[in-house]
C-alpha positions in Angstrom: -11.5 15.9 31.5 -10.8 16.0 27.8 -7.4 15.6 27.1 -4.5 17.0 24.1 -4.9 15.7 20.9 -1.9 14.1 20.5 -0.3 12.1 18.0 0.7 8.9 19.7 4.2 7.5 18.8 5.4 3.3 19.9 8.9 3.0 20.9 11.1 -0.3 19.9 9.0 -1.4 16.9 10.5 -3.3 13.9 8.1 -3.6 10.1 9.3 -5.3 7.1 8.2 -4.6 3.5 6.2 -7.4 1.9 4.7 -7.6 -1.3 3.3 -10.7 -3.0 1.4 -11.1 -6.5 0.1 -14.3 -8.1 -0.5 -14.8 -11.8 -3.3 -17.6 -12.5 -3.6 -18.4 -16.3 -6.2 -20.5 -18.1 -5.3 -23.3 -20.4 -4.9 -22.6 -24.1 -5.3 -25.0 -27.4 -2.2 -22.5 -29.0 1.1 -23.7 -28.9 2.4 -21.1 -26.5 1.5 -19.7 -23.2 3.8 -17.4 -21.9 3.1 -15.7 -18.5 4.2 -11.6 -18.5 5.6 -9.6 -15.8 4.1 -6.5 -17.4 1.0 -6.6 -15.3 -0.9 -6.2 -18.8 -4.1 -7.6 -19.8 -6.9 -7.3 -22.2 -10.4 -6.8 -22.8 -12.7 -8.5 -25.5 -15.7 -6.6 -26.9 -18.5 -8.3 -28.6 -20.4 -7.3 -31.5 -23.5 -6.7 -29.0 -21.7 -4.0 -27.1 -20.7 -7.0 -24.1 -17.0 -7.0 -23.1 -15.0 -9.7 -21.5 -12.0 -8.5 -19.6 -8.7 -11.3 -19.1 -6.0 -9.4 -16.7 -7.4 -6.1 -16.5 -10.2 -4.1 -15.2 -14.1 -3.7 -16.8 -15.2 -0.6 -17.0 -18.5 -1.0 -18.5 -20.2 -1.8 -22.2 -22.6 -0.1 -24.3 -25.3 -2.0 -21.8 -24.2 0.8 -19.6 -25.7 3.7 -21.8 -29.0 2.0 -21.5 -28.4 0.5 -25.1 -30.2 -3.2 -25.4 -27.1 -4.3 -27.6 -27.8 -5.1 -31.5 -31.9 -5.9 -30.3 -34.7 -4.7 -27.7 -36.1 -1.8 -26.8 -32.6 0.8 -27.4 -30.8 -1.5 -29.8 -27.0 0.0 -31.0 -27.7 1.1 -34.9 -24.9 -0.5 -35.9 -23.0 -3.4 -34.5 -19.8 -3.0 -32.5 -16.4 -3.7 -34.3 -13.4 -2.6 -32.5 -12.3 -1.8 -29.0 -9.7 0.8 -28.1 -7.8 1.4 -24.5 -6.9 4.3 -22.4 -3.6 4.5 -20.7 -5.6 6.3 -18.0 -8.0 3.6 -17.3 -10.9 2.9 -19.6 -12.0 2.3 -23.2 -13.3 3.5 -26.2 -15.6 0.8 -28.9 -15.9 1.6 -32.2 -19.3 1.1 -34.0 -19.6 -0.5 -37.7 -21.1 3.1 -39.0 -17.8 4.5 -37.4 -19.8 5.9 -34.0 -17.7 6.0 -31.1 -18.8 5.0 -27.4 -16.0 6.0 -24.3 -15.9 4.4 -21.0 -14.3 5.0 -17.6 -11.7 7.9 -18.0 -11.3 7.8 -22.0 -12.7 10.8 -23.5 -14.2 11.2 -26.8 -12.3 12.6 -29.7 -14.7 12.2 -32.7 -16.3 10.3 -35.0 -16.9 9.7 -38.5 -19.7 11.6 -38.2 -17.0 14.9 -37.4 -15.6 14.4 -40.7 -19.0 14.8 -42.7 -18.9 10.9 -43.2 -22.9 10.0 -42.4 -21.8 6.2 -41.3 -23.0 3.3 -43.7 -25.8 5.2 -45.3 -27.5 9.0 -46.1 -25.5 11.4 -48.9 -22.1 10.8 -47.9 -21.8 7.0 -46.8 -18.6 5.6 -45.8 -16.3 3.7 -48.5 -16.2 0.5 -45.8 -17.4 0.2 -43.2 -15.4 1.0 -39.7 -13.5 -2.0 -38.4 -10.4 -1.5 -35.9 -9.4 1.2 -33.8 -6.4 2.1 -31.7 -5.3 4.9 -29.5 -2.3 7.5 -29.1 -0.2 6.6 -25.5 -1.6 9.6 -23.8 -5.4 8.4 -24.4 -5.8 12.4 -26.2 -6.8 10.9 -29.5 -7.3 7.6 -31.6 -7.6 6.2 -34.9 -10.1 4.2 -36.9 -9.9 2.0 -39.6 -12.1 0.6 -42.3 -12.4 -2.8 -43.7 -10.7 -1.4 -47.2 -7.6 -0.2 -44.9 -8.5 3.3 -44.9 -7.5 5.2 -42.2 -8.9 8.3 -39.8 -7.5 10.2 -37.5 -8.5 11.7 -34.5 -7.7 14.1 -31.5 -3.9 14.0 -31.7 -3.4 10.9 -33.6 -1.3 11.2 -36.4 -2.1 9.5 -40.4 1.2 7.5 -40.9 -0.3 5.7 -44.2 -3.2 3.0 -45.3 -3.1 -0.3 -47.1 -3.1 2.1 -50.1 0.5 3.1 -48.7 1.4 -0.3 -49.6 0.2 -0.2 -53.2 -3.2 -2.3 -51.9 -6.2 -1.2 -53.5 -8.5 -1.8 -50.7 -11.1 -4.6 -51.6 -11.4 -4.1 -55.3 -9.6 -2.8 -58.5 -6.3 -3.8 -60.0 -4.1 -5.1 -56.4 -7.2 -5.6 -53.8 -6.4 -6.9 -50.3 -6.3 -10.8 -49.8 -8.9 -10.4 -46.6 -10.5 -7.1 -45.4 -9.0 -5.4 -42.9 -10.7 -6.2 -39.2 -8.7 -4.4 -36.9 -5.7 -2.2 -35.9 -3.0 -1.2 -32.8 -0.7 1.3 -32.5 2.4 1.6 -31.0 3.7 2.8 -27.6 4.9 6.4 -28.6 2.2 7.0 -31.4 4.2 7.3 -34.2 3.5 4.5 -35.8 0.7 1.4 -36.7 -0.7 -2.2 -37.7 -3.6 -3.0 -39.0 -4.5 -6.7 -39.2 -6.5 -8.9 -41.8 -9.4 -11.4 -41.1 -6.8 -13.9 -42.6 -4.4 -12.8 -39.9 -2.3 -10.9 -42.3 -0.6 -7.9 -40.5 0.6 -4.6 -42.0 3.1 -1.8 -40.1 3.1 1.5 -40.8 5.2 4.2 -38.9 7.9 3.1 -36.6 5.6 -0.3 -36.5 8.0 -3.7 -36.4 6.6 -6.6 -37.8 7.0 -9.5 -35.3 4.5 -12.0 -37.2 0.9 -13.1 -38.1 -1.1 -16.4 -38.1 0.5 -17.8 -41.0 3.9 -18.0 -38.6 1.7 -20.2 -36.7 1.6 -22.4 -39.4 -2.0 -21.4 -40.1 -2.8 -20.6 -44.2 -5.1 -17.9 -43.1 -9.1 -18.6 -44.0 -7.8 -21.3 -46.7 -5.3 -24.0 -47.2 -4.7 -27.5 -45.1 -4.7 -26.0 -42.2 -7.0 -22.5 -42.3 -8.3 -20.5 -38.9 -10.9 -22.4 -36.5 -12.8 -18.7 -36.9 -11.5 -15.2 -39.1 -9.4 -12.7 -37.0 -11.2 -10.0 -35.5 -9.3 -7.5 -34.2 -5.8 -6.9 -32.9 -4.0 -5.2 -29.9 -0.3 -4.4 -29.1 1.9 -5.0 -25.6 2.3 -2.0 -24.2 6.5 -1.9 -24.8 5.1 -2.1 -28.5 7.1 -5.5 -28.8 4.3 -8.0 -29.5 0.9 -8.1 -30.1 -2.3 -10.3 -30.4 -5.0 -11.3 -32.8 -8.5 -12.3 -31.6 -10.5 -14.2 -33.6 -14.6 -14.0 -33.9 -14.8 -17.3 -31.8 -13.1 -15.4 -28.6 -9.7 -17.5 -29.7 -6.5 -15.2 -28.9 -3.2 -14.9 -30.6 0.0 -13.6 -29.2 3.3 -13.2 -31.1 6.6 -11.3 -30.1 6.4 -10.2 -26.2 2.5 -10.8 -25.7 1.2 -13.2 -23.0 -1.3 -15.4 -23.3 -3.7 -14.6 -20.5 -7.2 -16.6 -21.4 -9.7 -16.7 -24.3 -12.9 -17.2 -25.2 -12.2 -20.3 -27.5 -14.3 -23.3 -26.5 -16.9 -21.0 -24.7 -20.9 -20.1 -25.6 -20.5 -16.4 -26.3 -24.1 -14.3 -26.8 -22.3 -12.6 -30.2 -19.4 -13.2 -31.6 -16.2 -11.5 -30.8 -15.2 -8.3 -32.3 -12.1 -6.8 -31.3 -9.4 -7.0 -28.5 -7.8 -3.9 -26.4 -4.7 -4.2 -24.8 -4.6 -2.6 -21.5 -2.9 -2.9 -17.8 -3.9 -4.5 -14.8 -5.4 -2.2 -12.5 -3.0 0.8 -11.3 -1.5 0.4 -8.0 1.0 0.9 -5.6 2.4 -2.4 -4.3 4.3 -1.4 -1.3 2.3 -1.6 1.4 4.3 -0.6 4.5 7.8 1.5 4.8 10.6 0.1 7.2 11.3 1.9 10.3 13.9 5.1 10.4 16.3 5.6 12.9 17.1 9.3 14.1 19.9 10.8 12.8 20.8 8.1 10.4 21.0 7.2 6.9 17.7 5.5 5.1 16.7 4.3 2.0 13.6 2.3 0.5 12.2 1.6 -2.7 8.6 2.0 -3.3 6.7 -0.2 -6.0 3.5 0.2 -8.6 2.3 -2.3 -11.1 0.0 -2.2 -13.6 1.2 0.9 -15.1 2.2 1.8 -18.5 5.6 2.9 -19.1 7.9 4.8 -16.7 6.6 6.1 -13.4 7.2 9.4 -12.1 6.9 9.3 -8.0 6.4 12.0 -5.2 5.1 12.3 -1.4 3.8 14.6 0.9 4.2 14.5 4.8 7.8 12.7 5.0 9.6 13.8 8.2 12.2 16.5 8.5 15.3 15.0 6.3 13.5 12.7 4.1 12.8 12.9 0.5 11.3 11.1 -2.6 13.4 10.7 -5.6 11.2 10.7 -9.1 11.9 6.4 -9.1 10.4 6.3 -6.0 12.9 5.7 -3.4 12.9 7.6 0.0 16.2 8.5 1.4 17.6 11.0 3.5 18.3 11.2 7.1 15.8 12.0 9.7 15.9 14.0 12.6 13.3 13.7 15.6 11.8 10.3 16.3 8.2 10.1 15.5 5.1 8.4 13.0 4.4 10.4 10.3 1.3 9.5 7.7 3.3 9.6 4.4 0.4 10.0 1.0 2.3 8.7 -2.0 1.8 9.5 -5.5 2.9 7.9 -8.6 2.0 8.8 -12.2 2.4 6.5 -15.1 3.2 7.4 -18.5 -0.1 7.7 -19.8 -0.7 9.6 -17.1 -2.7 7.1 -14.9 -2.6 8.4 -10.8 -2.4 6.0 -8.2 -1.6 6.5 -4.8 -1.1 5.2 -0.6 -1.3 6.1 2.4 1.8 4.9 4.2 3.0 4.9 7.7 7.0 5.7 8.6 8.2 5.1 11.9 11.4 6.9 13.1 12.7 5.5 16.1 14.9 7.2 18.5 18.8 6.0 17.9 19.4 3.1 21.1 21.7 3.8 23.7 22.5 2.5 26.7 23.1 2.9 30.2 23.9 2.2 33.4 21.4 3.2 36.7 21.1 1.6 40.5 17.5 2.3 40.5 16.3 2.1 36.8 15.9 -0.7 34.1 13.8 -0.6 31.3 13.8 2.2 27.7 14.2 5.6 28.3 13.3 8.7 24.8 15.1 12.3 25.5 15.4 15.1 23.9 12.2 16.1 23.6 9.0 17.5 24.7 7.0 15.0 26.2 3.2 16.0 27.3 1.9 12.3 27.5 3.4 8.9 28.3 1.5 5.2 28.8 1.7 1.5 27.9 -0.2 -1.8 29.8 2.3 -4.2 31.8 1.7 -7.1 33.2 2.0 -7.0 37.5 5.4 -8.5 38.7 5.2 -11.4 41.2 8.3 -11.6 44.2 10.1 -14.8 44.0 11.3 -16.7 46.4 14.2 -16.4 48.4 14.2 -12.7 48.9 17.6 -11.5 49.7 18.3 -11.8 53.5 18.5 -8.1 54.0 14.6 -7.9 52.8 13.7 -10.4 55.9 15.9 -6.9 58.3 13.1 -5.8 60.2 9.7 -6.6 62.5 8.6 -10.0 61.3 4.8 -9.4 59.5 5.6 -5.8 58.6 6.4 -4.8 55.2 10.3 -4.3 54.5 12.1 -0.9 54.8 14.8 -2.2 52.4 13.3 -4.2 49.2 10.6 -3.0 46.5 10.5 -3.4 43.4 7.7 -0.9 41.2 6.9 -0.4 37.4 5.7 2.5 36.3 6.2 4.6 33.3 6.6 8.3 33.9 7.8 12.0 32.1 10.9 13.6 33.3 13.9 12.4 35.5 16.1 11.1 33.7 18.1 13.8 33.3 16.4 16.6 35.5 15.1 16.4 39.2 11.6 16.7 38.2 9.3 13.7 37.8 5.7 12.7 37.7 4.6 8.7 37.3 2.4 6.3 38.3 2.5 2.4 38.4 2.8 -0.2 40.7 4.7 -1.3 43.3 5.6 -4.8 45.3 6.9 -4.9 48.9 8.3 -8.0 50.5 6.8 -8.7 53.7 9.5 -9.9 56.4 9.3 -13.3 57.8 6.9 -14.5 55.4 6.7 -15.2 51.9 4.0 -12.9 51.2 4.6 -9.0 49.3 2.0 -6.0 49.5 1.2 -4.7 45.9 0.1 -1.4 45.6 -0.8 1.5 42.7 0.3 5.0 43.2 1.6 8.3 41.9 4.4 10.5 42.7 5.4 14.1 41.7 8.5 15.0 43.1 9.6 16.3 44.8 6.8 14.6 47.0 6.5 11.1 48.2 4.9 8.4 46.4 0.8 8.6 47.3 -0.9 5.1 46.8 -4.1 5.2 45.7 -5.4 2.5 48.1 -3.7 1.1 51.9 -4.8 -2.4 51.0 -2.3 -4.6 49.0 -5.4 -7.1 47.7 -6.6 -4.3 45.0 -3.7 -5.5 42.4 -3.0 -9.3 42.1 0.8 -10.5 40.7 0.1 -11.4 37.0 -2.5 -8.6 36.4 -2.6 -7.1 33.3 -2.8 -2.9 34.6 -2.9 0.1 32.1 -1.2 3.2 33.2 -1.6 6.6 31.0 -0.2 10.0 32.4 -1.1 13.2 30.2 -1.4 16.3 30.4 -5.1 17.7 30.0 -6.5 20.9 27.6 -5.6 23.2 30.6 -1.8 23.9 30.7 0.0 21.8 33.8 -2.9 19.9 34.9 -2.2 16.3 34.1 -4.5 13.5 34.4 -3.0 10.5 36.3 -5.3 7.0 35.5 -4.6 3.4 36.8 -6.4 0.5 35.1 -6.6 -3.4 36.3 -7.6 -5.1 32.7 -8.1 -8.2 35.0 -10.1 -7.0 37.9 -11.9 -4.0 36.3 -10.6 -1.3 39.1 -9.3 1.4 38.4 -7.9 4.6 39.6 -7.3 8.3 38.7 -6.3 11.8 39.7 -5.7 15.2 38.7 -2.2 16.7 40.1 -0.5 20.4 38.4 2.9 19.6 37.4 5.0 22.1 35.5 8.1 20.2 34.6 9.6 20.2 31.4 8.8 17.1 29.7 12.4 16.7 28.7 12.0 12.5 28.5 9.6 9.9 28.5 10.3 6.1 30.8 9.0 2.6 30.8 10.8 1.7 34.1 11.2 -1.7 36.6 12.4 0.1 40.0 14.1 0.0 43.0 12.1 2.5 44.6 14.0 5.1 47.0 13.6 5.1 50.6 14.5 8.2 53.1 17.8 5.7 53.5 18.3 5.6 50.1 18.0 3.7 47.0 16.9 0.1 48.1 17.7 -3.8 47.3 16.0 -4.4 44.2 13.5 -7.6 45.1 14.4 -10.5 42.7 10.2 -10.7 40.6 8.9 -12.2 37.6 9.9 -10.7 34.1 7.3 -7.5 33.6 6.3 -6.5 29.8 5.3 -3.5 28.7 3.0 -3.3 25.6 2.4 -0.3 23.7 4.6 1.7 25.4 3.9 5.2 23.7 4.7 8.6 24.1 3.0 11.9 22.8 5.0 15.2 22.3 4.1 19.0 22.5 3.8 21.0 19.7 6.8 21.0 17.6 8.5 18.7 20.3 10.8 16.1 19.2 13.1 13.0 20.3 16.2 11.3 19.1 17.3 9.1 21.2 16.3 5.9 22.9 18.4 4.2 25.8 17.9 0.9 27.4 18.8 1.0 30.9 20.4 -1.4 33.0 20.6 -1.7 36.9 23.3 -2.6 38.9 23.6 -2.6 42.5 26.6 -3.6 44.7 28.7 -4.2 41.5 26.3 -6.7 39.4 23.5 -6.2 37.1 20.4 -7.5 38.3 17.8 -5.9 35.9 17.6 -5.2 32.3 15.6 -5.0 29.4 16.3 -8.5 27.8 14.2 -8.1 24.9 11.5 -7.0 22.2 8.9 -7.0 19.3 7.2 -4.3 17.0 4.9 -2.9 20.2 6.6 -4.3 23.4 9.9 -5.2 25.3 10.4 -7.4 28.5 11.7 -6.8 31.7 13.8 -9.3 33.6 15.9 -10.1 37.0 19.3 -11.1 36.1 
């Protein structure tokens, strides 16, 4: 028989949020090497079209348009110079003749070519040739520079002024530039620029601050005692916009203000020499990687977590349980009603408008209660609309000595006054309906020896044992008991499973109760005399214990019972983990 679907909830579990990150570094010949909690990287791009990524994702190089680099059989026709990144994950490298090549999510915005400029050569050649490039925050446009400090502008980048700004001629007439300009970066909001110089000069234009350049290293540029191992080749900027770097043509890396040092090529055989440096972040992602449990009916609050990300995150979630919410900073409060697992999808957007998001899964337990019972011990969930219940246990052994009243009777015949049974079961706790199924151990008078037997019961009906003899389930076996109800209303499916011995045992009974509660239960079982001496056994554990609810059913409350008889407690639940809870004799 096919059963429900039915979502299937544990009872008494306990998670805890962990989230670890490492940052390994390479060594550096600079004076400084600063590790970053940014989560930022960069990516190096050689003249050939090859890129080399330190920190961050690679999403390809001009290899991947079938181009052969600068030789071969579909060589680039001009040289790669610069290397731009998008927020949303990708890059953009700028040619020589001012053609541009995207990769990943960047899209392209123009070239050169849009403005009527026909690259190095043909009737309308460019002044310099292409050098730097840099993008606006968003990734919707970008800007490209040429060697005289020229600037163009593209998409929804804005001209905020050239080296000719300055007074700087370019590379000739009356106030030329000491070094040609070899690369530019632009600031977080767009509204502003630097360009660097193959001397590692820097310029700002904009709202650009000026937090240094090679020669504050001590370095006299491409001259002087102590000149540049290799000219600087390009330049990127941290993504707060307080720092940069400068890479120079032997893969050597620069960082001043807030920028990290994260690796270089310095020291290393490259293929072609370096020729520009993107900054961009580590791959997006959300860090949190499980939620805390809930508790019905009371206050909660977590924080989720990203990284990698570029400015401020914007959150939001979809399948949170009835009283929960996600604030736009990413934290889940709220109060939730019915107990239950619910798959939480979370989304968070960066700045630049990068998506990342997670699966989660939030647990809302039932709020814990307790209670007293002469015949119960063990959890008990109410309130709801149970149509399933089941969980494995381990077979309870009878210790020795039994109490004298469980010797009361013909010696070698099973006692009419001790038991003790497990079982797990939907309905009566609070009703006088009940159907269940487990196991049960009856001392056998004058002897040490017990009869263990599986059964059912539906009340108002005695229990029904699915087997007379008492060797089918050994103490210490490990059984499975599931009771459900199938895809045909009442009919429930009853199944009994020894895990050790491979037996097992099943029926199918009508029950019409109402499902109000859901039990994992060590008994004293009920005789026609009444509720009987609990036999002292070995502690039982249930694992898994789960329930699974009718449509729009729900639960919010949990109670551990405890059993006393003749005024002293000589059962309870003593205690448990994430997916299990023990048992014991007192």
């Amino acid at each position: 028989m096919v059963r429900k679907a039915r979502p299937i909830v544990a009872i008494v579990l306990l998670a805890a949020s962990l989230s670890v990150m490492m940052t390994v570094h390479a060594s550096t010949q600079l004076p400084r090497a600063r590790l970053s909690s940014s989560h930022y990287g960069y990516v190096l791009a050689g003249a050939g079209g090859a890129t080399y990524s330190f920190g961050s994702a690679n999403y390809g190089s001009t290899y991947s348009d079938g181009l052969t680099g600068l030789t071969g059989a579909h060589p680039l026709s001009a040289p790669v110079v610069a290397i731009a990144t998008d927020p949303a994950g990708g890059y953009w490298m700028a040619a020589k003749d001012g053609g541009v090549f995207n990769f990943g999510n960047a899209a392209f915005h123009g070239s050169t070519y849009s403005y009527g400029i026909t690259g190095l050569g043909g009737s309308h050649p460019l002044n310099a040739p292409i050098v730097g490039m840099a993008a606006t925050p968003n990734g919707k446009g970008y800007w490209l520079v040429a060697a005289d400090g020229g600037v163009f502008d593209f998409g929804d980048a804005s001209f905020y002024g050239s080296t000719y700004s300055y007074g700087i001629t370019g590379l000739g007439g009356s106030h030329p530039l000491s070094a040609p300009i070899v690369g530019m970066a632009a600031t977080p909001n767009g509204k502003g620029y630097w360009m660097a110089a193959k001397d590692g000069g820097v310029f700002n234009f904009g709202n650009a601050a000026f937090h240094g350049s090679t020669y504050s290293y001590g370095i006299t540029g491409l001259g002087g005692s102590h000149p540049l191992s290799a000219p600087i080749v390009g330049m990127a900027a941290t993504p707060g916009g307080n720092g940069y770097w400068l890479a120079g043509a032997d893969g050597g890396v620069f960082d001043f203000g807030t920028a990290s040092f994260l690796g270089s090529e310095g020291g290393k055989s490259i293929p072609a020499p370096i020729v520009g440096i993107g900054g961009m972040a580590a791959k997006f992602s959300i860090t949190t990687t499980s939620l805390p449990n809930a508790t019905s009916n009371q206050a909660y609050s977590t924080t989720l977590s990203a990284a990698g990300g570029a400015g401020t995150n914007t959150w939001s979630a979809t399948g949170l349980p009835a009283g929960l919410s996600m604030s736009p900073s990413g934290v889940i409060s709220g109060m939730p009603g019915n107990a239950g697992t619910a798959s939480v999808v979370v989304t968070v957007t960066d700045q630049g408008g990068q998506v990342a998001t997670a699966r989660l899964t939030l647990t809302t337990n039932p709020q814990l209660a307790t209670s007293v019972s002469p015949n119960w011990s063990g959890y008990i969930v109410q309130n709801g609309a149970f149509n399933g219940v089941s969980a494995t246990f381990n077979v309870a052994g009878l210790t020795s000595p039994q109490p004298s009243v469980c010797n009361t009777g013909s010696s070698g015949s099973l006692s009419p006054n001790c038991a003790t049974a497990e079982w797990v079961g939907v309905d009566g706790a609070n009703n006088a309906d009940l159907i269940q199924a487990g196991v049960v151990e009856v001392p056998v008078v004058g002897t040490s020896s017990y009869c263990i037997q599986p059964w059912w019961e539906i009340l108002p009906a005695p229990p029904t044992y699915f087997t007379n003899s008492c060797n089918a389930v050994a103490a210490g076996d490990s059984v499975s008991v599931d009771v459900y109800e199938t895809t045909t209303a009442n009919l429930w499916e009853i199944q009994i499973k020894d895990n050790t011995n491979g037996l097992s045992y099943s029926t199918q009974q009508s029950y019409a109760g109402p499902g109000a509660s859901a039990e994992w239960i060590v008994e004293a079982p009920t005789s026609s005399q009444g509720i009987m001496t609990l036999s002292p056994y070995t502690p039982v554990t249930f694992t898994n214990p789960s329930y699974s609810l009718a449509p729009l059913g729900g639960v919010d409350q949990q109670t551990a019972v405890v059993m006393v008889q003749n005024g002293s407690e000589v059962s309870a639940p003593i205690k448990s983990t994430s997916n299990s809870f023990t048992v014991a004799y007192q």
